[in-house]
Residue, then its C-alpha position, 0 to 999 in steps of 0.5 A: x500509538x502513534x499520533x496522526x492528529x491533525x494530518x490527512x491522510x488518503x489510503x488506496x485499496x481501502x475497501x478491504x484487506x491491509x488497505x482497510x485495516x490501515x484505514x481504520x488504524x490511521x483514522x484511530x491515530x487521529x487523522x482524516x481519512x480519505x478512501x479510495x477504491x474500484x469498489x465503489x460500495x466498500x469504499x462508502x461502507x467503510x467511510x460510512x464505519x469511521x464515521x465523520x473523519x472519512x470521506x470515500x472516492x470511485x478511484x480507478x488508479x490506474x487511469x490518470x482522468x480517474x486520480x485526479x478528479x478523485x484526490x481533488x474532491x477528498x482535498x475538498x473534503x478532507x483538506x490538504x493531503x499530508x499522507x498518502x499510502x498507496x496499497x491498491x495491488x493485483x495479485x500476478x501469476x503468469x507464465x512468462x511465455x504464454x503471458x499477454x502483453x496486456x495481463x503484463x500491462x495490467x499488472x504494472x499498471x496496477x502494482x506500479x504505474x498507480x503509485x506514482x499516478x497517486x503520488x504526482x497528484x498529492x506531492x504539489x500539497x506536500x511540496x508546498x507544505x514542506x511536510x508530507x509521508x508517503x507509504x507503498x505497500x511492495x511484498x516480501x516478493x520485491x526481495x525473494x520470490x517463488x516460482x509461479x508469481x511472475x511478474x509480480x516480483x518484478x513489479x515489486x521490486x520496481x515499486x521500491x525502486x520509485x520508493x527509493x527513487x521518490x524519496x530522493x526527489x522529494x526529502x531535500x523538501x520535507x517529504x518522507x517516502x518509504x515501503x512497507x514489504x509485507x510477508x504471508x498476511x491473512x488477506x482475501x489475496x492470500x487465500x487466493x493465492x492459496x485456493x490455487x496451490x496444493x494444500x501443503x503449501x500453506x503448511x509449508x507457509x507457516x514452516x517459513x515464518x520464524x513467529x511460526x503464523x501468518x501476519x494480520x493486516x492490522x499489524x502492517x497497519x500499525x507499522x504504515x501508521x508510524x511510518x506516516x507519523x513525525x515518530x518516524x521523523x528520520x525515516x525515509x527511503x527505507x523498506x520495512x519488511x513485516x513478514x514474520x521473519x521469513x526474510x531474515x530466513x532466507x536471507 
């Protein structure tokens, strides 16, 4: 297992799905956790299910009055940040005619602009401390897509982009940032996006998938735990794809 002890580490989207299993994986490596979501009420139930390690916040991560006020009281709590790992997504399945520029909007404000807003806010602990690990939940999407999930491609792929981009900003002082590029994980999302489609695509989903099954979130999870560990060291300004080997497939 990789060791977290001792680091404090703030998981956006952690209500549910891959953000709660990741969570749960890194307040089981020792660390301090920090849950932050929309759903207030999930974001408390599970706080409450870890226990004293966990401290929760209302956080909308889109809306920089909501980020700040919400990182400053879980620092209170928790103390310095030493991790941070921004997960919160929204699923996108517009026409690219008939798409709003609100809905386009919506969705980078979400899958992209919150993962530097989040960032901004914890780097000045991180840069002080000279250490630090930021992990960004992107999507096999960033590297290949479908027809039907625009844009959401387009803001993944811009999300390992920052990554890349961050991690060259920030590593000459001692700040490691990476993405984690998760395939078909079963996840609320998942079955939305299913509940959509006929249903020989999720046979087909499987077909995709070298392992044969989808992934869980726990298995992203344990891969963000390493990635936010001093295991992973040597680790920074990569994309992990956890996807069961659909990539290496249609690579």
């Amino acid at each position: 297992m990789s060791d977290l002890t001792g680091e404090v580490v703030l998981v956006t989207g952690a209500a549910r799905g891959i953000g709660a299993a990741i969570a749960l994986a890194a307040a089981d490596a020792g660390a301090r956790v920090g849950l932050l979501d929309i759903d207030a009420d999930g974001a408390r139930a599970l706080a409450e299910r870890i226990g004293p390690a966990a401290a929760w916040a209302a956080c909308d991560i889109t809306d920089q009055n909501s980020v700040a006020p919400a990182v400053t009281a879980l620092r209170s709590d928790l103390g310095p940040v030493t991790g941070l790992v921004n997960n919160a997504g929204k699923n996108a399945y517009g026409d690219p005619v008939a798409m709003t520029v609100d809905e386009w909007d919506e969705v980078f404000a979400v899958d992209l602009k919150g993962a530097w807003l989040m960032s901004r806010a914890v780097l000045p602990d991180m840069l002080a401390a000279e250490r630090g690990a930021i992990v960004n939940i992107a999507s096999m999407h960033a590297t290949f897509t479908c027809p039907g999930m625009f844009p959401y491609a387009a803001a993944k792929s811009g999300l390992v982009g920052l990554t890349r981009s961050l991690a060259l900003e920030v590593g000459p002082r001692g700040v490691r940032v990476n993405s984690v590029s998760p395939g078909y994980i079963e996840t609320d999302l998942l079955a939305e996006y299913f509940s959509l489609q006929p249903p020989e695509v999720r046979r087909e989903a499987l077909d995709k998938h070298i392992l044969g099954r989808l992934g869980t979130p726990e298995q992203v999870a344990s891969v963000v735990a390493f990635l936010l560990s001093e295991s992973a060291g040597f680790v920074t300004g990569a994309d992990w794809a956890v996807d069961g080997g659909v990539s290496a497939r249609f690579a």
